[in-house]
VOGU-3710 file (C-alpha; in Angstrom, 3 decimals, decimal comma):
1> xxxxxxxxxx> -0,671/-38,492/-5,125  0,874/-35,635/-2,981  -0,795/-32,837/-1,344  0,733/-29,808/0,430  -1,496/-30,567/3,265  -0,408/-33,804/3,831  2,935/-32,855/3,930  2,027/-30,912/6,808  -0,422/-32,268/8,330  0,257/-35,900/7,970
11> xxxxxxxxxx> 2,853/-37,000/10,307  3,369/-40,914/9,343  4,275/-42,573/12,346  5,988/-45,190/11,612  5,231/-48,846/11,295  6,793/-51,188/14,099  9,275/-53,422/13,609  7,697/-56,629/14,991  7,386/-59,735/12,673  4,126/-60,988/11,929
21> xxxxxxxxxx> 3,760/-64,793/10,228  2,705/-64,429/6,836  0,304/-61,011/7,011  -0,614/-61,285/3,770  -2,667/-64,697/5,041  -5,100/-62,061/7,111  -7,901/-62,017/5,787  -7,278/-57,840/7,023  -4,627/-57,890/4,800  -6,234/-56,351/1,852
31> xxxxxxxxxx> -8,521/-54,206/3,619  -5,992/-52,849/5,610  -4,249/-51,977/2,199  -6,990/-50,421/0,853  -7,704/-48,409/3,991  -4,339/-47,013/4,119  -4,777/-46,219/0,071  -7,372/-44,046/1,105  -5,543/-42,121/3,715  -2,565/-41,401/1,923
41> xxxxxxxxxx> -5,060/-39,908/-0,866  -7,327/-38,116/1,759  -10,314/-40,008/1,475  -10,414/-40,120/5,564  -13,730/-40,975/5,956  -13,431/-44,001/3,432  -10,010/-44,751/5,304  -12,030/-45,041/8,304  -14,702/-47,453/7,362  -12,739/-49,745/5,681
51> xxxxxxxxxx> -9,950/-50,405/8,841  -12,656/-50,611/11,276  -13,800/-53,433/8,652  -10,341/-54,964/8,914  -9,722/-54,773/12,392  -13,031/-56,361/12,598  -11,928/-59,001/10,266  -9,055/-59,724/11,821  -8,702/-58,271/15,594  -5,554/-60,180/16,257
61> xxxxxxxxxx> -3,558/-58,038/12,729  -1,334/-55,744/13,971  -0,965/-53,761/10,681  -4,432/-53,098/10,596  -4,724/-51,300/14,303  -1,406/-49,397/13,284  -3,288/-48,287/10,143  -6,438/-47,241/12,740  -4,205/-45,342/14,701  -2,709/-43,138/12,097
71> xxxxxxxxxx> -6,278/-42,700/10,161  -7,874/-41,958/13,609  -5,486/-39,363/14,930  -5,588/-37,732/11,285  -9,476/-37,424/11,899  -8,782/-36,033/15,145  -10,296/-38,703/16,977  -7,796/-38,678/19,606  -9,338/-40,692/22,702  -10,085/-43,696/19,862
81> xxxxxxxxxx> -6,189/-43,190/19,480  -5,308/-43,773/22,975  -7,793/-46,891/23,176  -5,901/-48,281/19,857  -2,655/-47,713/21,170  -3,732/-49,298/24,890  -4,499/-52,509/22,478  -1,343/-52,292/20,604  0,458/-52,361/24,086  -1,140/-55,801/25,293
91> xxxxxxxxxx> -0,869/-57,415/21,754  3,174/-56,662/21,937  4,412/-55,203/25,023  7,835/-54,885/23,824  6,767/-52,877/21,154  7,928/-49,404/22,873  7,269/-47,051/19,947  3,465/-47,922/21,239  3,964/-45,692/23,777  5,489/-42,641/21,907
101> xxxxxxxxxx> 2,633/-42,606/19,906  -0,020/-43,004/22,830  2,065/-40,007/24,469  1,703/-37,726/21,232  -2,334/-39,192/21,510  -2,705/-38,035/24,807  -1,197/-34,803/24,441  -3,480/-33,865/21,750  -6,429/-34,974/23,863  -4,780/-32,852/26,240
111> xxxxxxxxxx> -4,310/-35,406/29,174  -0,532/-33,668/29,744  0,429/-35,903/32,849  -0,560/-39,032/31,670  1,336/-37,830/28,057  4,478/-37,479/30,293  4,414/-40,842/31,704  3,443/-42,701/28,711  6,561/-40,689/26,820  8,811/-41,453/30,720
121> xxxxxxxxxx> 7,994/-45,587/29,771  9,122/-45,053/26,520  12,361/-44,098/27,282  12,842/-47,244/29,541  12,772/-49,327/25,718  16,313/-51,136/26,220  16,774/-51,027/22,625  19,115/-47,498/21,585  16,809/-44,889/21,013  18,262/-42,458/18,371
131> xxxxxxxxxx> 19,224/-39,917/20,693  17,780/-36,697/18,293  14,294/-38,594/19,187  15,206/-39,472/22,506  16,475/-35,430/23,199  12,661/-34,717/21,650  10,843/-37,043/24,063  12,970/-35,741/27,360  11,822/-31,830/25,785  7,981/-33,462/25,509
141> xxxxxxxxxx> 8,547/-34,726/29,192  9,434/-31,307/30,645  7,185/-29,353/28,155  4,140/-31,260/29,674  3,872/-28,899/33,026  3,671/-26,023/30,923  1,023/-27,007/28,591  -1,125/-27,500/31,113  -0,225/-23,982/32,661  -1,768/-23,058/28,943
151> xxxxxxxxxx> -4,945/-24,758/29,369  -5,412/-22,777/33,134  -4,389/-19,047/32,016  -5,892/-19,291/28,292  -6,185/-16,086/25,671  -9,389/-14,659/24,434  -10,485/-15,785/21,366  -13,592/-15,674/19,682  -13,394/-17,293/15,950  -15,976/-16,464/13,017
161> xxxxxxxxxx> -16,510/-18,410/10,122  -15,445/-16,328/6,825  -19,096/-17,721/5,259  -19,967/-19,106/1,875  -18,374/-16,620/-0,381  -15,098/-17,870/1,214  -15,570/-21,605/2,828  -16,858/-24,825/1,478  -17,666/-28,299/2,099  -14,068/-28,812/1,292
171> xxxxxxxxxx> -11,093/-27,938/2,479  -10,347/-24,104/2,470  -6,454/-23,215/3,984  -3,641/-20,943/3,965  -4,835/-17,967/3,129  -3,060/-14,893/2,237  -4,192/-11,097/2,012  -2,947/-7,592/0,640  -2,480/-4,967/2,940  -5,139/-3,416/2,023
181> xxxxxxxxxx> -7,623/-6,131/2,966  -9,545/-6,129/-0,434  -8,168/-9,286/-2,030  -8,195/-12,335/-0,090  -6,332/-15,184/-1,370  -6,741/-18,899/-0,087  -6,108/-22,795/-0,999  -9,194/-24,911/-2,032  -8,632/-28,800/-2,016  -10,640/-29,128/-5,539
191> xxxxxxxxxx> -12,725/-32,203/-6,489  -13,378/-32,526/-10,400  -14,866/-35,766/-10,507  -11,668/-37,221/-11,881  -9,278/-36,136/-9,599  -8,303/-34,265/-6,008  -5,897/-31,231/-6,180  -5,312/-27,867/-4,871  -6,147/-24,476/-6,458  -5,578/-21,126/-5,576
201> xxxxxxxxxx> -8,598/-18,614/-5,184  -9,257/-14,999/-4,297  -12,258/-13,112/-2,742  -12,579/-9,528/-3,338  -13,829/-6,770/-0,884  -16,705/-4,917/-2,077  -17,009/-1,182/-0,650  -19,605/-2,469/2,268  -16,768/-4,525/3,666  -17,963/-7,605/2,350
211> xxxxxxxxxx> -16,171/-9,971/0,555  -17,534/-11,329/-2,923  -17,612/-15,196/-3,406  -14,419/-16,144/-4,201  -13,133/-17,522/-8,052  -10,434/-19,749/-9,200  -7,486/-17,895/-9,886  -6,644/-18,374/-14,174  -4,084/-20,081/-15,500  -1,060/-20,077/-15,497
221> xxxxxxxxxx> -1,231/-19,560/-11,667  -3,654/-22,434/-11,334  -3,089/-25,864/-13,416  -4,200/-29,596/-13,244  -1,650/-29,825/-10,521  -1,167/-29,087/-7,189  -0,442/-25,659/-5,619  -0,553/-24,308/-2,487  0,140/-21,540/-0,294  0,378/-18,017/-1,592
231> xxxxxxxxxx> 1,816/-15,270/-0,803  1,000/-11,506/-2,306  3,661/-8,619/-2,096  1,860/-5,151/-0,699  1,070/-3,525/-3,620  -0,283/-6,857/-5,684  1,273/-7,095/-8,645  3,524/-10,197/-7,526  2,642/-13,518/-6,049  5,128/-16,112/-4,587
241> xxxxxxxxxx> 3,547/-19,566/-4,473  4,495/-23,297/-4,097  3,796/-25,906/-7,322  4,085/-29,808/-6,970  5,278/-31,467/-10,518  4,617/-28,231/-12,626  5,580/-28,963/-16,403  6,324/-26,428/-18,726  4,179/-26,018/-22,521  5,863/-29,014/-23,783
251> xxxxxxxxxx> 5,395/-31,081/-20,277  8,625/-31,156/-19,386  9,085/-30,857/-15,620  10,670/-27,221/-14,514  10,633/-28,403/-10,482  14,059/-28,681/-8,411  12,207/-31,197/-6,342  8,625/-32,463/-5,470  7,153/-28,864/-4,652  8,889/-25,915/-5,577
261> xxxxxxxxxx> 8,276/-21,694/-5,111  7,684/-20,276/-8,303  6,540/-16,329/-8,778  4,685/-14,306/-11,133  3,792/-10,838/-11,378  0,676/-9,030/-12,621  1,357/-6,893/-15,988  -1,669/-5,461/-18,207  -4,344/-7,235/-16,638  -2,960/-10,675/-16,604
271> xxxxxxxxxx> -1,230/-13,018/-14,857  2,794/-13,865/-16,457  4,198/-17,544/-16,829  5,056/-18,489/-13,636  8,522/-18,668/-13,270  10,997/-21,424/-10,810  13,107/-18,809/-7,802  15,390/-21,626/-8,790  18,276/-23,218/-7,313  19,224/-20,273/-4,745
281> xxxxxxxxxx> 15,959/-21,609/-3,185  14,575/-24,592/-4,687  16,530/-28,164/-4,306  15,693/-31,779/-4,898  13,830/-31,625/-1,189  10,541/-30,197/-0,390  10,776/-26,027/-0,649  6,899/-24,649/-0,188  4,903/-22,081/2,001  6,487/-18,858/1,000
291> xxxxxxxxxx> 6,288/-15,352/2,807  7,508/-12,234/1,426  8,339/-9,202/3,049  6,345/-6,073/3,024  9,019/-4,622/0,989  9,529/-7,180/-1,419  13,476/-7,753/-0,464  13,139/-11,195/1,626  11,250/-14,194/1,170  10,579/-16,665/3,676
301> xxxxxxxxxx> 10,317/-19,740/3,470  10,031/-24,225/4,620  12,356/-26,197/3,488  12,858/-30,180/4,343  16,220/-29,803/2,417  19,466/-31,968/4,459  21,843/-29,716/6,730  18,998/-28,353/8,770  18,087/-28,633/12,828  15,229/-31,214/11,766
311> xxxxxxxxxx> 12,596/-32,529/9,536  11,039/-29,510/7,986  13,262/-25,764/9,020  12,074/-22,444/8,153  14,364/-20,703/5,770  15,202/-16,809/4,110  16,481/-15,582/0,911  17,356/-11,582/0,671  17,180/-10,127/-2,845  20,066/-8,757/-3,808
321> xxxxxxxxxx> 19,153/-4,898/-5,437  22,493/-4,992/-7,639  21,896/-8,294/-9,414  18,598/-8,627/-9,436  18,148/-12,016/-7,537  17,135/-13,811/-4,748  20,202/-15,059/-2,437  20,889/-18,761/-1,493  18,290/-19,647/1,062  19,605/-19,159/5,062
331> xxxxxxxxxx> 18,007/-21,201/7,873  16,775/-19,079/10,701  18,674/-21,105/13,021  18,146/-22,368/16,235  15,976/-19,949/17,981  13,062/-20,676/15,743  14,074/-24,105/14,586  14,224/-27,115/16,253  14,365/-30,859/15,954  10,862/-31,023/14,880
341> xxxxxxxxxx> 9,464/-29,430/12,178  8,807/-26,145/11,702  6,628/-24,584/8,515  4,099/-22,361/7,806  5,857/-18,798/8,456  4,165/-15,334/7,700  6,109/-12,277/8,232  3,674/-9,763/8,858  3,405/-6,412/7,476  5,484/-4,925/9,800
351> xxxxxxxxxx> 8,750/-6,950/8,426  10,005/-7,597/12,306  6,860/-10,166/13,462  7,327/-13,564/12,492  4,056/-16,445/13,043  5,281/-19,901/12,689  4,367/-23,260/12,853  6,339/-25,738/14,939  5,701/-29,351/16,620  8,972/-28,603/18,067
361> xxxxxxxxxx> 8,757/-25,810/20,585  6,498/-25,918/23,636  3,055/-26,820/22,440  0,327/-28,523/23,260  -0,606/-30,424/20,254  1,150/-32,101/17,309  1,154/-28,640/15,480  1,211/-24,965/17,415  1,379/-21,622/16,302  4,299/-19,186/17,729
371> xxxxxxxxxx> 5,377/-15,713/16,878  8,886/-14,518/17,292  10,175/-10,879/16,997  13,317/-9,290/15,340  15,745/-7,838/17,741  18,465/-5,374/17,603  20,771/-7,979/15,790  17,579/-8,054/12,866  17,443/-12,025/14,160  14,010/-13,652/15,335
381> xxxxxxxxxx> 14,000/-14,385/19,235  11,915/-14,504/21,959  9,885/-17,565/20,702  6,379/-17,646/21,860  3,539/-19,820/21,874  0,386/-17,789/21,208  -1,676/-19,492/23,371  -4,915/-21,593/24,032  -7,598/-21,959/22,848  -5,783/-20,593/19,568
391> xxxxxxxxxx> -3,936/-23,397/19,938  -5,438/-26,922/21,120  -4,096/-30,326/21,241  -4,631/-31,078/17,238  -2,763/-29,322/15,037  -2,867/-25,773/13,884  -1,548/-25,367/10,106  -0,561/-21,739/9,834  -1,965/-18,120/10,942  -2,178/-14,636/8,938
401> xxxxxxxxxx> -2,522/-11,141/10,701  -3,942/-8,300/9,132  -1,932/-4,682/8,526  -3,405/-3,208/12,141  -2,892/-6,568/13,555  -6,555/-6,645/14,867  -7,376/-9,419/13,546  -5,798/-13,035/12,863  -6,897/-15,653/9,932  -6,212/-19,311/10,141
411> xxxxxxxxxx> -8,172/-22,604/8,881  -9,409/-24,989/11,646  -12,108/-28,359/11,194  -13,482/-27,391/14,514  -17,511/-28,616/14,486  -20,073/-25,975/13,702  -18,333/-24,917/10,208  -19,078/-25,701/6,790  -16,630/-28,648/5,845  -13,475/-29,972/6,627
421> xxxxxxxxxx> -11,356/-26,861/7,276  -12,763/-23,867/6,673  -10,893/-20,479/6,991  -11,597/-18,161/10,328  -11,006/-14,816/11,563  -10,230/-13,705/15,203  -9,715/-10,420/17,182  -6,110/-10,928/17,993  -4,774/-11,273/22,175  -2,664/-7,959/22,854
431> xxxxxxxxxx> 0,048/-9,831/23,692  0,958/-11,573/20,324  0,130/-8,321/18,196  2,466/-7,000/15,475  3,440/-3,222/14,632  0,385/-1,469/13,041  1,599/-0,330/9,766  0,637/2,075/7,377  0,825/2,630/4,099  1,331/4,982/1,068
441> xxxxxxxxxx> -0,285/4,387/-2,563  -0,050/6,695/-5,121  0,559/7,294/-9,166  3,221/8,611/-11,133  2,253/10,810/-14,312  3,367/13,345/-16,068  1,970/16,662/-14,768  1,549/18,547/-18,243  0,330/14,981/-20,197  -1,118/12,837/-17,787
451> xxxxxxxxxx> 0,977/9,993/-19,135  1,619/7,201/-16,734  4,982/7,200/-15,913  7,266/4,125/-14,319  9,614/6,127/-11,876  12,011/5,280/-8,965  10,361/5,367/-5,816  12,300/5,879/-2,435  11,620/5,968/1,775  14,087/7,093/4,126
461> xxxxxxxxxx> 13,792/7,127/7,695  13,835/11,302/8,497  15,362/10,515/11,454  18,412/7,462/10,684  18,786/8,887/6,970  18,521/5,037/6,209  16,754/4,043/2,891  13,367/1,401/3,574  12,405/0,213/0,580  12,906/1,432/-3,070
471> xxxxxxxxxx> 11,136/0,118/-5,893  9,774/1,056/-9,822  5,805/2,290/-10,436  4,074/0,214/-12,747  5,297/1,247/-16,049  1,721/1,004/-17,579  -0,700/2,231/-14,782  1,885/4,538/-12,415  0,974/2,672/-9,688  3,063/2,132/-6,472
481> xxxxxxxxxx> 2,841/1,060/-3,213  5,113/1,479/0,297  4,441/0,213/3,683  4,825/2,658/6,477  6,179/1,596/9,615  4,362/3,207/13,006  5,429/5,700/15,224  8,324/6,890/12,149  8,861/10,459/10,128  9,421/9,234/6,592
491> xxxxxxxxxx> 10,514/10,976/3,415  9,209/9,683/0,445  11,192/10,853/-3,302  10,084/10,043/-6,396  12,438/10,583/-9,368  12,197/9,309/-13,210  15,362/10,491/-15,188  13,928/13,136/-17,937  12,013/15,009/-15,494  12,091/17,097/-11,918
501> xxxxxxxxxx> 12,279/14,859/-8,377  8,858/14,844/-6,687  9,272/14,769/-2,633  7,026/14,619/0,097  7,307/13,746/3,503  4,683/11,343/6,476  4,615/11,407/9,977  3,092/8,495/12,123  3,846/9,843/15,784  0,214/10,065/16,501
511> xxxxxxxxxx> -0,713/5,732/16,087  -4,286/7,380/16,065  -3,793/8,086/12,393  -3,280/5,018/10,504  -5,462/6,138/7,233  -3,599/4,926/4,201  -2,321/7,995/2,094  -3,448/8,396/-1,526  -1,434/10,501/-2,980  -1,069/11,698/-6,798
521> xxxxxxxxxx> 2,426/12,393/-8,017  2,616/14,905/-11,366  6,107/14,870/-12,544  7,185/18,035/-14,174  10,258/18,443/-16,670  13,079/21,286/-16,263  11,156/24,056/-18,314  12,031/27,608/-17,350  9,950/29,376/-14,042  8,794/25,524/-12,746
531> xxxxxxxxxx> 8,704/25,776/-9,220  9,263/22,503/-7,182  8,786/22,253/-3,106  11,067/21,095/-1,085  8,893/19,317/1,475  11,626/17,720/3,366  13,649/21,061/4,048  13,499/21,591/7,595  14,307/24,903/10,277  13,557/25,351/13,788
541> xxxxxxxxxx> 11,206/28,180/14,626  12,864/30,973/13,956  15,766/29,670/12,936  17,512/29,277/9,784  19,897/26,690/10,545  19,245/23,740/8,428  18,101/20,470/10,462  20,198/17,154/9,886  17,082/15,505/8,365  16,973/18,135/6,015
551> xxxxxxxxxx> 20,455/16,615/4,219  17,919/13,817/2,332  16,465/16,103/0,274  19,031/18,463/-0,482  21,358/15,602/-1,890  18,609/14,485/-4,005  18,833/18,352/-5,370  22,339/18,084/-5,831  22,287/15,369/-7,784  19,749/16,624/-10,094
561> xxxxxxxxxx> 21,850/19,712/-10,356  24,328/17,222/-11,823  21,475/15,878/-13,996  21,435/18,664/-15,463  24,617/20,084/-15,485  23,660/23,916/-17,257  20,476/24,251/-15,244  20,391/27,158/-12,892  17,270/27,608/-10,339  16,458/30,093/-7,804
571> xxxxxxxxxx> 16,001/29,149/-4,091  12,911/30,714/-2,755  12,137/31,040/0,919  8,627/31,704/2,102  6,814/32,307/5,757  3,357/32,935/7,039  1,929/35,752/8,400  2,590/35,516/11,805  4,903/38,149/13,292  6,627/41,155/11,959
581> xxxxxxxxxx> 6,552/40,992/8,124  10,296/42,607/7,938  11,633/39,884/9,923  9,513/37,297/8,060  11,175/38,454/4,967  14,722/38,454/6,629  14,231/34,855/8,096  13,127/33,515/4,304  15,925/35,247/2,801  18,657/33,452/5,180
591> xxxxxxxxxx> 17,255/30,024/5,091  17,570/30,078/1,142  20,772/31,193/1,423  21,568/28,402/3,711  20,286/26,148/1,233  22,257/28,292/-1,552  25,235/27,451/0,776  25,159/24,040/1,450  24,456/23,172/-2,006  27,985/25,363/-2,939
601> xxxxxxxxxx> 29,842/23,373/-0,075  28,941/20,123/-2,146  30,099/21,083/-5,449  27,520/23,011/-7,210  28,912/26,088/-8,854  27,097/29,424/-7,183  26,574/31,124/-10,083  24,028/28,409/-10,910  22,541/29,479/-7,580  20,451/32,448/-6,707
611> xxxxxxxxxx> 18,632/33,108/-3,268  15,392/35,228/-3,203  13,288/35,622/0,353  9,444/36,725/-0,367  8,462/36,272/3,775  4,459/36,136/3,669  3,911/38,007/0,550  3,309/34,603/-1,655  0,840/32,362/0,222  -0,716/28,999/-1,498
621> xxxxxxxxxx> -3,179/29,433/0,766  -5,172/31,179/3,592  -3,405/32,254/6,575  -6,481/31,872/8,714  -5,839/28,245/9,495  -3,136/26,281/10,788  -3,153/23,757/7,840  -3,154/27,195/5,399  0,238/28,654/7,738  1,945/25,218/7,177
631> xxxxxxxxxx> 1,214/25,078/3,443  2,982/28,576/3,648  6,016/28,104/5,338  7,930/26,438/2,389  11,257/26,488/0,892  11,456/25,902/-2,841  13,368/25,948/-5,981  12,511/28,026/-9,216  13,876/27,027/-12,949  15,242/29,789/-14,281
641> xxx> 17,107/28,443/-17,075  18,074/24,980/-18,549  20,607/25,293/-20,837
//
């Protein structure tokens, strides 16, 4: 049987070549067999007592020690490792491989030097080494000196058990979370009685910041089969997972390969039929651990498929917004993969932090966790080890950051917890923290019905023009959700073909302010004397020159001026108090003309147009407070006819 796990976790080293005279006659032989059974199927413990039966049996079987090697480093056991592979070295000394594997055993029992020379004398095998492994030893060699500059200069780090609503006596791993922190998702290695597979589960945040114990996720998402690591977009209502030998209703298999990403999405309180992202990322090879963007338009990705840089490579597929579908799969290249393996990304909420997994790079166990950051080219660089004792010299399987990037989550056996691996969290070392991000959720409705409405949602960047992210609300509930990068002016535009656009506009310069915005959306249809701000019409004090940024909006008002093609509004301007009231009146006046203007210099007719200024003589609200003088300084637009 296959587990996710294993295929990351389990790193089969493999059997020497040496000849032994009829094994089978070892009265180990069996044993040994049985041992290794258990290993492959994660029965560890079992694993262990039967070869230490074996080698007992028969201390002079190689096979057997070999097998008590591989079950002893799985169990961590790494200085019973290094005493193994001592033995193996006196039983056949010219056996070399016995000392790449007592190099890999000291370095995850963190004895770097000796790790270098034990890889230095395996080099010296005069047999051809295959020179990808031998290029990965010489790398181990001069990565030793470093990972002991890890252990002397380590990061803070201070883990705490999730607890009983979230970890087990099992294995609990990979989690996942929404960005709002209220659902968090996980892999439980499940024990029926008959069988051991994976399930997905979720814990939910109760308003006391505590989360509930967590429930098996229903089918279709969960099945008498294995699956493993999931990943949830922003707003919730889609989940990208991996599936090992999924069948369809009449059992017929629907996988590319052995594990496969499938998706679903979350429609009228239920879960949909999972469906295959198929062959643009799924092959005959191993395709799992999936990580989608923040704005649902790239999904990341492992992939052990031939062509790559080594065993496992991490992998991206960009959706493409005209067709509808995921791309062919692209490897991230060589700045993030290597000749190892590399698995287990998460691209955090800010879409330009990426946390890996990679035996490959410099680290100091078999497995290490790294983050890499987007530069100006939009590739990953900068690859960087996040440090010790986040990292020690067993392996680390994979690492989630929340939305502020306070805190980090990530599944470790280390003694004290409740089980096998159990799921942590972490206040996260300033120097491997994303982007805090923000976010906007709101519903769409109809402002004169209430009716739930599924409109087109849009963010530019105020200052680049440049669209973020664009996506539907839920057609049923209204719902949508958009991440909000720091330290940017946004403009967010809602528009839904039979009715008015709806605009509004954020501003994250002060980091300070991170709240989440709820924000209700009423959508009102061209009837005569509806008035609709423009909130992302902008002037300089004063002035009544209209501000680049301003363009975004106004072309979204030309092109419902096109929508409807015999409308005809009024543009109203509108001050505060402040100041002389004739000027006040004169300033309004000339910035809706300048709106009346530019809207004539892109086509619209001007006798569709009209330009009224009121000055201070129409406030929304009190001039006695700032927020009342900003609500009052507005520019709109007034229906005054429709056909």
């Amino acid at each position: 049987m296959k587990y996710l796990i294993t295929t990351i976790l389990l790193v089969l080293i493999n059997a020497c070549a040496v000849a032994q005279k009829d094994k089978k006659e070892s009265p180990a032989f069996k044993i040994s067999e049985e041992a290794y059974k258990e290993y492959v199927e994660q029965n560890f413990e079992k694993a262990s007592d039967l070869i230490n039966k074996a080698v007992k049996k028969d201390s002079t079987y190689i096979n057997a020690w070999e097998y008590k090697a591989e079950i002893d480093a799985k169990r961590g056991n790494f200085k019973e490792v290094i005493r193994v592979c001592n033995k193996l070295i006196s039983m056949e000394p010219d056996n070399f491989y016995n000392y790449y594997r007592l190099g890999f055993a000291l370095k995850s029992d963190m004895k770097y030097q000796e790790a270098k020379e034990a890889f230095k004398k395996y080099l010296t095998n005069p047999k051809k080494i295959d020179p990808r492994k031998k290029e990965y030893i010489e790398n181990e060699i001069k990565n030793m000196d470093a990972c002991d500059n890890l252990v002397k200069n380590p990061v803070p780090f201070k883990p705490e058990n999730m607890g009983p609503s979230i970890n087990t006596s099992t294995n609990e791993y990979f989690p996942g979370i929404t960005i709002d922190g209220k659902n968090f998702y996980f892999t439980r290695l499940v024990n029926d009685g008959r069988m051991v597979q994976e399930d997905f589960y979720v814990s939910r945040k109760t308003d006391k910041n505590e989360y509930l114990p967590a429930i098996a996720m229903p089918f279709p998402i969960n099945t008498k089969f294995n699956e493993g690591t999931i990943s949830v977009t922003a707003d919730g209502n889609f989940v990208f997972f991996t599936a090992c030998d999924r069948l369809d209703n009449y059992n017929t298999p629907i996988g590319k390969g052995s594990c496969d990403i499938y998706v679903s999405a979350y429609f009228n309180g239920k879960w949909s039929e999972p469906s295959n992202m198929s062959d643009a990322i799924n092959t005959p090879s191993w395709e799992s651990q999936p990580s989608i963007s923040p704005d649902g338009l790239t999904i990341y990705f492992t992939s052990g498929k031939p062509g790559g840089f080594g065993g496992t490579d991490i992998y991206k597929s960009e959706f493409d917004t005209k067709n509808k579908v995921f791309k062919r799969g692209e490897n991230l290249g060589p700045d993030i993969n290597t000749a190892g393996n590399e698995s287990s990304p998460f691209i955090h909420f800010d879409n330009q932090t990426l946390y890996f997994v990679s035996n490959g790079h410099l680290g100091m166990g078999n497995n290490d966790i790294f983050v890499a950051k987007k530069n100006e080219a939009g590739k990953f660089s900068g690859v960087k080890n996040i440090g010790y004792p986040i990292n020690t010299g067993g392996d680390e399987i994979g690492l989630i950051v929340d939305r502020m990037g306070n805190y980090g989550y990530l599944s470790s056996d280390r003694p004290g917890g409740m089980g096998g691996l159990d799921i942590y969290k972490f206040e996260l070392p300033e120097a491997i923290k994303p982007e805090a991000v923000n976010y906007v959720k709101g519903i769409v409705f109809d402002a004169l019905t209430r009716e739930k409405i599924g409109a087109k949602i849009e963010l530019f960047d105020l200052s680049t023009g440049l669209l973020i992210n664009n996506l539907t609300s839920n057609t049923v509930t209204g719902e949508f959700l958009v991440v909000l990068r720091s330290n940017n002016n946004y403009m967010l535009s809602v528009d839904q073909t039979n009715y008015l656009f709806y605009t509004d506009n954020f501003s994250l310069k002060d980091l300070k302010n991170l709240e989440p915005y709820e924000i209700e959306v009423p959508l009102k249809k061209p009837d005569k004397d509806i008035e609709i701000k423009l909130a992302n019409v902008f002037f300089d004090v004063d002035k009544f020159e209209i501000k680049k940024e301003s363009e975004l909006e106004l072309e979204k008002l030309v092109l419902l001026l096109r929508k409807f093609p015999f409308m005809k509004i009024e543009i109203g301007g509108h001050t505060d108090n402040t100041g002389d009231k004739a000027k006040n009146k004169a300033l309004s006046f000339n910035r809706a003309k300048s709106v009346k203007e530019y809207l004539i210099s892109k086509g619209v007719e001007g006798t569709r147009l009209s330009a009224m200024g009121y000055g201070d003589t129409k406030p929304l609200e009190t001039n006695d407070t700032d927020a009342g003088k900003s609500a009052n300084r507005r520019t709109v637009f007034k229906v005054i006819s429709v056909n």
